[in-house]
Structure formats: C-alpha cells, structure tokens
Biopython code that builds the backbone (N, CA, C, O; Angstrom):
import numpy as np
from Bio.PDB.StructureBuilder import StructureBuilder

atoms = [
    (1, "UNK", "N", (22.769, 8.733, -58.248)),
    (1, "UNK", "CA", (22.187, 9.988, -58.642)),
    (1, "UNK", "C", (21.296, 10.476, -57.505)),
    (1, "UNK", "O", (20.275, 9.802, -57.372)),
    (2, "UNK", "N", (21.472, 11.670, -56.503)),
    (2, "UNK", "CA", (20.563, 12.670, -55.784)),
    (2, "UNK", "C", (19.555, 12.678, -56.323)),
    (2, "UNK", "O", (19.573, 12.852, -57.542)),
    (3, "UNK", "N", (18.526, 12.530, -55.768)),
    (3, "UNK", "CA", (17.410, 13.350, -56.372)),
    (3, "UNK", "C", (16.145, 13.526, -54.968)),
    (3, "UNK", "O", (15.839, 12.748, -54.064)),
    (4, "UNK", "N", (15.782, 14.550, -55.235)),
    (4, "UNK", "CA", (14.888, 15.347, -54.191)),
    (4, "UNK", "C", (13.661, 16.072, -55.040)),
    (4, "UNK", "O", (13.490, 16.789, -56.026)),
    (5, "UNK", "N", (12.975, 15.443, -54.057)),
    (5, "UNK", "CA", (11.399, 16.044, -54.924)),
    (5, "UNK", "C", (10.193, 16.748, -53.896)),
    (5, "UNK", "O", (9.889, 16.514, -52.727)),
    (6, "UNK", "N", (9.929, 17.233, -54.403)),
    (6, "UNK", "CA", (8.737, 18.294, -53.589)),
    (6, "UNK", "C", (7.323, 18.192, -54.265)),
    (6, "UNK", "O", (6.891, 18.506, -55.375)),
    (7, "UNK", "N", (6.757, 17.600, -53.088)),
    (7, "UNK", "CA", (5.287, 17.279, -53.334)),
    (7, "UNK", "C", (3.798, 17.604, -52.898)),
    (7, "UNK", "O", (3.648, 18.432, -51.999)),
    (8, "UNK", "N", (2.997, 17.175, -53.314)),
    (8, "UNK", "CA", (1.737, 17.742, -52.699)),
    (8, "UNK", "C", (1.581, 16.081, -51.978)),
    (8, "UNK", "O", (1.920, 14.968, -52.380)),
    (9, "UNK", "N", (0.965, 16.526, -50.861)),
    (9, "UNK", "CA", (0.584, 15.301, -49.620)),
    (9, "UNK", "C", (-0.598, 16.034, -48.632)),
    (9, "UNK", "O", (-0.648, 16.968, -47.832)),
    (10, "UNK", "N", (-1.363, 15.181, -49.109)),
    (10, "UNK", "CA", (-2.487, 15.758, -48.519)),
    (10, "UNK", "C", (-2.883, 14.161, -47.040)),
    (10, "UNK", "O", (-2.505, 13.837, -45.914)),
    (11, "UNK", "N", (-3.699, 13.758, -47.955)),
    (11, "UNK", "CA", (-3.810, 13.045, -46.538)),
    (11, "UNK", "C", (-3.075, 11.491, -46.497)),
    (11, "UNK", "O", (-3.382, 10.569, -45.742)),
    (12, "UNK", "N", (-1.890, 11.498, -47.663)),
    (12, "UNK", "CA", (-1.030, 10.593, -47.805)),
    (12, "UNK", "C", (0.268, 11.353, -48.544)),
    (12, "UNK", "O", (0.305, 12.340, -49.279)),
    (13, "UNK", "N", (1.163, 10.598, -48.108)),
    (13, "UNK", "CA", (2.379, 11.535, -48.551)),
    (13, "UNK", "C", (2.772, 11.256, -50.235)),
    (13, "UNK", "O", (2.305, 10.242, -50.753)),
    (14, "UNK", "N", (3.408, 11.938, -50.843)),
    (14, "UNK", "CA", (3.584, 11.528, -52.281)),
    (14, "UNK", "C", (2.566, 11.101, -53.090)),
    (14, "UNK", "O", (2.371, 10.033, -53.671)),
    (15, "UNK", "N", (1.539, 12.813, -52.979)),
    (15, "UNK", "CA", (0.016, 12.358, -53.435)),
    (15, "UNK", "C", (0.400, 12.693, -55.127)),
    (15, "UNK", "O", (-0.079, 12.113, -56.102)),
    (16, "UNK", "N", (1.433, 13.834, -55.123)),
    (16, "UNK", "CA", (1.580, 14.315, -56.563)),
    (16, "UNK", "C", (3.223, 15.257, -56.583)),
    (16, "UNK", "O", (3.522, 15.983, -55.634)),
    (17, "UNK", "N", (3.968, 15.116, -57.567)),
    (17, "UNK", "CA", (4.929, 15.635, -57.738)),
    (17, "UNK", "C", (4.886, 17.022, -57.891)),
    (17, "UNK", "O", (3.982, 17.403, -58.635)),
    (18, "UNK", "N", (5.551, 17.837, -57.436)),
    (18, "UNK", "CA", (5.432, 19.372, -58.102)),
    (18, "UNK", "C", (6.625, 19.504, -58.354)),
    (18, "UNK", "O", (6.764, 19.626, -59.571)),
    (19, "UNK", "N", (7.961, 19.560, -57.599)),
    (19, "UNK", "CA", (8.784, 19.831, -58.215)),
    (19, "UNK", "C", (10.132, 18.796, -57.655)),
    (19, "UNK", "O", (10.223, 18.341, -56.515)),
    (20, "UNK", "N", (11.070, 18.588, -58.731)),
    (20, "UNK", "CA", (11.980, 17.992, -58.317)),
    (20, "UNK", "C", (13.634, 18.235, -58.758)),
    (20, "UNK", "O", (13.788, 18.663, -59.902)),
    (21, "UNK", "N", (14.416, 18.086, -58.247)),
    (21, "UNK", "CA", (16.364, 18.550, -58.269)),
    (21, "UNK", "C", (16.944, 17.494, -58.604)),
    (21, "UNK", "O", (16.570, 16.527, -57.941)),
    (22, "UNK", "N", (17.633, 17.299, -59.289)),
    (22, "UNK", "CA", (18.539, 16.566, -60.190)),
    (22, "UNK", "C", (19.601, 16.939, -60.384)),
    (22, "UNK", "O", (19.541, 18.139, -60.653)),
    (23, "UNK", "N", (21.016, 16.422, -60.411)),
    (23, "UNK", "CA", (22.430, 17.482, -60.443)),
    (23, "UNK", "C", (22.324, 18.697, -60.327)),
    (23, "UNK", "O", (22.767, 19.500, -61.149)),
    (24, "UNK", "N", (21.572, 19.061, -59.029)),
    (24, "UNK", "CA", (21.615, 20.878, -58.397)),
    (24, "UNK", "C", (20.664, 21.666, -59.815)),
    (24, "UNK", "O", (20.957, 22.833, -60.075)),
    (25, "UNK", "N", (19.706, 21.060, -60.548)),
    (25, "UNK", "CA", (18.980, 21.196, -61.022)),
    (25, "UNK", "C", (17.456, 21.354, -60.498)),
    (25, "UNK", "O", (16.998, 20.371, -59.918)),
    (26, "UNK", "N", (16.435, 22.748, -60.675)),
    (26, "UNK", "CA", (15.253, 22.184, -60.198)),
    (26, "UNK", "C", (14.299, 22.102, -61.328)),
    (26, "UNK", "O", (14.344, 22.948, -62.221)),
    (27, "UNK", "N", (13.456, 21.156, -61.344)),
    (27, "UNK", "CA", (12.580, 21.277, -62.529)),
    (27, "UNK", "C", (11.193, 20.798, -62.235)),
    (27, "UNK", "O", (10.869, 19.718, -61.739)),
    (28, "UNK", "N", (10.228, 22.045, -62.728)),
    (28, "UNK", "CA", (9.036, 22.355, -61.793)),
    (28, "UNK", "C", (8.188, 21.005, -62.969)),
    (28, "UNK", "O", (8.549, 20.704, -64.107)),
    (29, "UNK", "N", (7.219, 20.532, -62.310)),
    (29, "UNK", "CA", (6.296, 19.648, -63.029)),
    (29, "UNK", "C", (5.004, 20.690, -63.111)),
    (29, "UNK", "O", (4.438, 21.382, -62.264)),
    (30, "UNK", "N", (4.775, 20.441, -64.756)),
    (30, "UNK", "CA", (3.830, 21.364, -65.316)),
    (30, "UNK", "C", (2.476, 20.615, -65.505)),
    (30, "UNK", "O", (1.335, 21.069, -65.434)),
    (31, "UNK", "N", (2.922, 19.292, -65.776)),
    (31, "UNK", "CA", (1.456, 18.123, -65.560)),
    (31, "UNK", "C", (1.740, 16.626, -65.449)),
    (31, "UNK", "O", (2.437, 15.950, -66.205)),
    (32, "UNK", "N", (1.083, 16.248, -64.389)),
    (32, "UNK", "CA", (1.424, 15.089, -64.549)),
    (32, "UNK", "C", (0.274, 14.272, -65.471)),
    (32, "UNK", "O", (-0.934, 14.471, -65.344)),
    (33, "UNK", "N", (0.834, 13.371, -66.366)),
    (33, "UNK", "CA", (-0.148, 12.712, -67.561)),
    (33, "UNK", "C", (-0.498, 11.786, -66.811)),
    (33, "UNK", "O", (-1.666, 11.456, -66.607)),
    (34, "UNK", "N", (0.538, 11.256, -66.304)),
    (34, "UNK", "CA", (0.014, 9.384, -65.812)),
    (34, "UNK", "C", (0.273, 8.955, -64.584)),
    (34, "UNK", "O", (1.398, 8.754, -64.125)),
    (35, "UNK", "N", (-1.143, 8.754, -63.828)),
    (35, "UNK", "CA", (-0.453, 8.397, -62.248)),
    (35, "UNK", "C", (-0.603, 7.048, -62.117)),
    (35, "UNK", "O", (-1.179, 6.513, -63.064)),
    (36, "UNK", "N", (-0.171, 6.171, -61.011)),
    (36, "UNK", "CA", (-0.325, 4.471, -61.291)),
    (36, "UNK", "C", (0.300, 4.200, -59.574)),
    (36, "UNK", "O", (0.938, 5.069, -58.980)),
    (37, "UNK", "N", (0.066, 3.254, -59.154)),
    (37, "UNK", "CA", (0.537, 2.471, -57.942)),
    (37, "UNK", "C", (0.605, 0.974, -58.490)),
    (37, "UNK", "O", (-0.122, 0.222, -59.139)),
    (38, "UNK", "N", (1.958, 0.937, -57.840)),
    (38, "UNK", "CA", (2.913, -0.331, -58.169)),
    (38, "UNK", "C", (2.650, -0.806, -56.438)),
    (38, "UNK", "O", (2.061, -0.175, -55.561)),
    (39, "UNK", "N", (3.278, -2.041, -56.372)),
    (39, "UNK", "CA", (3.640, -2.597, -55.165)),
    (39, "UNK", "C", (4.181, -2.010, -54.328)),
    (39, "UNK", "O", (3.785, -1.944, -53.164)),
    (40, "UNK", "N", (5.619, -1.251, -54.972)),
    (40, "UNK", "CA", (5.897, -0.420, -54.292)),
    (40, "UNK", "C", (5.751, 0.921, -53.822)),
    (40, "UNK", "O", (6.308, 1.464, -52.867)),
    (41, "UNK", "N", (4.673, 1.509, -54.875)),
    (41, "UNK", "CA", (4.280, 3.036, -54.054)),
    (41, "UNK", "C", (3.894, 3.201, -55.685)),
    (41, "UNK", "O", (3.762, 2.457, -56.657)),
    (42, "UNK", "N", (3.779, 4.837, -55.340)),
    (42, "UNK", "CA", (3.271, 5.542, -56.371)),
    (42, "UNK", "C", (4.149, 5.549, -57.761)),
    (42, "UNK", "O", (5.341, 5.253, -57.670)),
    (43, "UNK", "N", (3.840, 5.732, -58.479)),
    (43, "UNK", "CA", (4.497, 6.039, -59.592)),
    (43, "UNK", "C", (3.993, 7.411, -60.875)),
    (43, "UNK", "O", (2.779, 7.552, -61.014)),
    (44, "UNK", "N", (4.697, 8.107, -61.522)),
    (44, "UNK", "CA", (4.154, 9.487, -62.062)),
    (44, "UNK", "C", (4.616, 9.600, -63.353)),
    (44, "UNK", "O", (5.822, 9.847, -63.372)),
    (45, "UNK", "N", (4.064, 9.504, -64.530)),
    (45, "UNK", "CA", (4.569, 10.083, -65.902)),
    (45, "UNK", "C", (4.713, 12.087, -66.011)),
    (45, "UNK", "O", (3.706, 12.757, -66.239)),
    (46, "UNK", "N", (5.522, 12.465, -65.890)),
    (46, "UNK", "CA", (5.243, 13.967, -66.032)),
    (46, "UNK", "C", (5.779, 14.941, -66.972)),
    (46, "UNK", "O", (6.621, 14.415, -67.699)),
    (47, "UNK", "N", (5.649, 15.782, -67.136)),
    (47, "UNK", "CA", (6.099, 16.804, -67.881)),
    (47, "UNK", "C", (6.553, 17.973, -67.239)),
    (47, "UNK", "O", (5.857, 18.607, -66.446)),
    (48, "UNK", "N", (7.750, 18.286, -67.573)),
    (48, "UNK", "CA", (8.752, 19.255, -66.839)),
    (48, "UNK", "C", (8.353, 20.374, -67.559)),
    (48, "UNK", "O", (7.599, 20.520, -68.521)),
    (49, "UNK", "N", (9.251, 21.392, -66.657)),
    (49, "UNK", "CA", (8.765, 23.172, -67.156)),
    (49, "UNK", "C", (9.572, 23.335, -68.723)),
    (49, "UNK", "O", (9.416, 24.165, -69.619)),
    (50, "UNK", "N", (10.281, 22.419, -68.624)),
    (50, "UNK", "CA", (11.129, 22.541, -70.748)),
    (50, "UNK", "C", (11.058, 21.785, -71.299)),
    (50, "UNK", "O", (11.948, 21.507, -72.103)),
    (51, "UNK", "N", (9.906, 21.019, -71.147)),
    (51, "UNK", "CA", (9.111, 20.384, -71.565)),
    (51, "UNK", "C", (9.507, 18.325, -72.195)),
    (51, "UNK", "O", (9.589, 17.651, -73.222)),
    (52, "UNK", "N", (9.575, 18.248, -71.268)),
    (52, "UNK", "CA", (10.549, 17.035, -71.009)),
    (52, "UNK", "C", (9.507, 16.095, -69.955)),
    (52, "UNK", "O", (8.828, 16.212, -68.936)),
    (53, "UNK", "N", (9.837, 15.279, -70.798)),
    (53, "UNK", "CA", (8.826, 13.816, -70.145)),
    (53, "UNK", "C", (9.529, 12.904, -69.482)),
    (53, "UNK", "O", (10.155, 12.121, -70.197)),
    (54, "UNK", "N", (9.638, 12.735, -68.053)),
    (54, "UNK", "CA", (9.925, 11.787, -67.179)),
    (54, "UNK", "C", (8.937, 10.919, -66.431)),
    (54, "UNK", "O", (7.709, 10.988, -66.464)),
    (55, "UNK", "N", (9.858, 9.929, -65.620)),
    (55, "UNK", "CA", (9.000, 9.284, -64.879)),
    (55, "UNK", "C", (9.607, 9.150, -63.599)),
    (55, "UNK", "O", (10.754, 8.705, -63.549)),
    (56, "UNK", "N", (8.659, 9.652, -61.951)),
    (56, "UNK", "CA", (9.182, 9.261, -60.913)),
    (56, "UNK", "C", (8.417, 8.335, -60.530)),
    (56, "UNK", "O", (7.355, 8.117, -61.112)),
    (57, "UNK", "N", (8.946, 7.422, -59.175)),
    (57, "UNK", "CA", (8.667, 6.479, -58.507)),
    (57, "UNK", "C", (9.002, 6.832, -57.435)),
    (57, "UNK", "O", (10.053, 7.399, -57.137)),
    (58, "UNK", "N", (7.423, 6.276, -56.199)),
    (58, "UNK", "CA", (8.340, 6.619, -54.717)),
    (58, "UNK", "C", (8.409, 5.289, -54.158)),
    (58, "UNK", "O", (7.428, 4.549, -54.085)),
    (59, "UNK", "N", (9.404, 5.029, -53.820)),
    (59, "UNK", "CA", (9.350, 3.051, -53.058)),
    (59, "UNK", "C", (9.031, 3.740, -51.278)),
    (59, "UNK", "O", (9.782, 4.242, -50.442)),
    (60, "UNK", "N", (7.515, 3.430, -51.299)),
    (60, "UNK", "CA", (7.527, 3.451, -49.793)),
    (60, "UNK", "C", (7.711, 2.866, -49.041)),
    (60, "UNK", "O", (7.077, 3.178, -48.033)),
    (61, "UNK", "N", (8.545, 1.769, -48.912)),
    (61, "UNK", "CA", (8.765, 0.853, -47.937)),
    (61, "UNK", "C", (10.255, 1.333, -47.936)),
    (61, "UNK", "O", (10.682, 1.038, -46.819)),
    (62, "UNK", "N", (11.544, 2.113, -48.879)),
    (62, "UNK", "CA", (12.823, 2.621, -48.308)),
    (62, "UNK", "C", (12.526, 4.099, -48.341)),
    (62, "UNK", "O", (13.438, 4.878, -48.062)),
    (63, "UNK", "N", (11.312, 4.560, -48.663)),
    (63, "UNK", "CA", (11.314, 6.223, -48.500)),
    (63, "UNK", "C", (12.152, 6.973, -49.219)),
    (63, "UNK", "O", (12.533, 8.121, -48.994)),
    (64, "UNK", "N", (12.526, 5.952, -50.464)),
    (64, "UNK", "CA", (13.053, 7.081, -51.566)),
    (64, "UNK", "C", (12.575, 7.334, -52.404)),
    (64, "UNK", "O", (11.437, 6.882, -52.274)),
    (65, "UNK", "N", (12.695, 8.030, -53.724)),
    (65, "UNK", "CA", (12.400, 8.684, -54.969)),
    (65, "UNK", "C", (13.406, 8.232, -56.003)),
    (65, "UNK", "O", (14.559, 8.082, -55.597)),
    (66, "UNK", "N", (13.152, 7.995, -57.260)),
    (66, "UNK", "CA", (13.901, 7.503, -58.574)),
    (66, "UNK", "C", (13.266, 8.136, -59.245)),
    (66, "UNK", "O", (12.063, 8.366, -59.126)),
    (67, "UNK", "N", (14.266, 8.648, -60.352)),
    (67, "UNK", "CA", (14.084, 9.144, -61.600)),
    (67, "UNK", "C", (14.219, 7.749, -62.482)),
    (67, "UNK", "O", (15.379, 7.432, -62.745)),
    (68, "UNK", "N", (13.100, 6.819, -63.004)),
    (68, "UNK", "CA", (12.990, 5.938, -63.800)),
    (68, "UNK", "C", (13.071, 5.991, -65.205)),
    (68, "UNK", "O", (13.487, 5.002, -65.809)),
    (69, "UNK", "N", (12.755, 6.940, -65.767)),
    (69, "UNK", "CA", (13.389, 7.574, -67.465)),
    (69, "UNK", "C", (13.097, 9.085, -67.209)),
    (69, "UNK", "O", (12.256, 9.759, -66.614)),
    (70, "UNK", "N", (14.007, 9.237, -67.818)),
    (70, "UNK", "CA", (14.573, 10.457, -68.106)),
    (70, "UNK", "C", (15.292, 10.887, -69.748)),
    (70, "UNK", "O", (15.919, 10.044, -70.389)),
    (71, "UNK", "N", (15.117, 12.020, -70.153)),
    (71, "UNK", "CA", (15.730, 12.426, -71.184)),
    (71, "UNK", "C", (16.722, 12.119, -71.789)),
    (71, "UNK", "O", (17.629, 12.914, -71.544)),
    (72, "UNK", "N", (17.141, 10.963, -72.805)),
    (72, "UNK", "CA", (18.822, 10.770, -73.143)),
    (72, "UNK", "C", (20.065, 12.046, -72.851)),
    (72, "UNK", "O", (21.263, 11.917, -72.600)),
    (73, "UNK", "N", (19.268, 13.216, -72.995)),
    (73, "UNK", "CA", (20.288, 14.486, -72.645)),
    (73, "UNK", "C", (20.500, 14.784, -71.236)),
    (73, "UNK", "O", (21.155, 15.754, -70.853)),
    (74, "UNK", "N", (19.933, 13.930, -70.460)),
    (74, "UNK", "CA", (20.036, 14.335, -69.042)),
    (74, "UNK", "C", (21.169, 13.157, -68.249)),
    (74, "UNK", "O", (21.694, 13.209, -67.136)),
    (75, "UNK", "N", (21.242, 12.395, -69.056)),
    (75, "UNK", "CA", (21.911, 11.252, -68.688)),
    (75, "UNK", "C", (23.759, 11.350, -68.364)),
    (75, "UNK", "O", (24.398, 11.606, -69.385)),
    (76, "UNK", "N", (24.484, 11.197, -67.260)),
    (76, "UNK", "CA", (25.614, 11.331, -67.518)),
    (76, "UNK", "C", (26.064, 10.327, -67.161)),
    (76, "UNK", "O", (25.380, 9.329, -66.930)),
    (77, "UNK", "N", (27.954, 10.422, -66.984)),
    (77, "UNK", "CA", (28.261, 8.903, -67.197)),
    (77, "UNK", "C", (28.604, 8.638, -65.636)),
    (77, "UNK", "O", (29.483, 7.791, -65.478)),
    (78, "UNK", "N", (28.044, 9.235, -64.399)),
    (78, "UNK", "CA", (28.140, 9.385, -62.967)),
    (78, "UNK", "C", (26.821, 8.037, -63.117)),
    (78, "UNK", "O", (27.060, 6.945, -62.601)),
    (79, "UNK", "N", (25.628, 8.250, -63.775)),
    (79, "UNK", "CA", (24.351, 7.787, -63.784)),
    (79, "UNK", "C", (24.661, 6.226, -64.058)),
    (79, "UNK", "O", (24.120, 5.455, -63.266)),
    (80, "UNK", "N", (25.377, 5.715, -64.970)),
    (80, "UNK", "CA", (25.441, 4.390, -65.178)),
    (80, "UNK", "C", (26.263, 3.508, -64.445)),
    (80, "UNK", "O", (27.452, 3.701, -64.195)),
    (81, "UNK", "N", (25.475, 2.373, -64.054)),
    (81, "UNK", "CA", (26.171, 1.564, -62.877)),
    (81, "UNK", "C", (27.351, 0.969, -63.454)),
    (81, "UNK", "O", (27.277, 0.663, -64.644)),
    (82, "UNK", "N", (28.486, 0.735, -62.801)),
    (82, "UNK", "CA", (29.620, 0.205, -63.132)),
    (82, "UNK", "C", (29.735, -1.492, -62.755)),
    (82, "UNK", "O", (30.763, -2.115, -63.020)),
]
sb = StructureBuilder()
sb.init_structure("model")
sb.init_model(0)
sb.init_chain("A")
sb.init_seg("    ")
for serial, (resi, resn, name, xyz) in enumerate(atoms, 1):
    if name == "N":
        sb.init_residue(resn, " ", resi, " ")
    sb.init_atom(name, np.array(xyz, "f"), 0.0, 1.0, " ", f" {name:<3s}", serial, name[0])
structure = sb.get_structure()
C-alpha cells in the first residue's frame, strides 16, 4: 500500500501529520488526539476530514510512513499480505 504524507517539521522532521494519500486519496488531518514515540520514530492517533480515526507511524531509521489502523472500509484485498 502507497502512502504519502505531508507534514509539519519544524526543527525535526515528522513533527505532526497534516495531510496524507492513500489509493490516490487525500485526507486532510483535522486533529491529532494522540502523539507517542516508539523506538522507531513517531507515532500519531488522528482524525481525518470524514471523520475517521487512524493511526500513522514514521520508522526513522527506513524513512517510511504506515498506515497502522485504518477504517475496516478502507481496507482492500491489494492491502492483505499473501
């Protein structure tokens, strides 16, 4: 699964989510509830613009982004590992 996210980085990168794309989807973050650092980087509980509660993760040591839960309706069958 793609996913690309756009953030606020102030004097560290992936200080806060604002918005992020999902299957050529963009979906703006309206608040984030819960912020946390794991071992591997940041992590974000948020709330989308249709009002949908996810969670990203940034692993800074491969410099990517995961969508860690997500909406059962957002889920397709591209998403599950074989």
């Amino acid at each position: 699964m793609e996913l690309t996210v756009e953030c606020y980085s102030g004097h560290t990168y992936a200080q806060e989510p604002r918005a992020f794309v999902r299957q050529g989807r963009r979906h703006i973050v309206q608040e984030v509830e819960r912020a946390w650092r794991t071992p591997e980087g940041p992590h974000f509980r948020v709330i989308t613009d249709d009002g949908e509660r996810c969670e990203l993760a940034y692993n800074e040591q491969a410099d990517t982004w995961s969508l860690i839960h997500a909406p059962s309706r957002w889920i397709t069958p591209s998403d599950i590992p074989h």
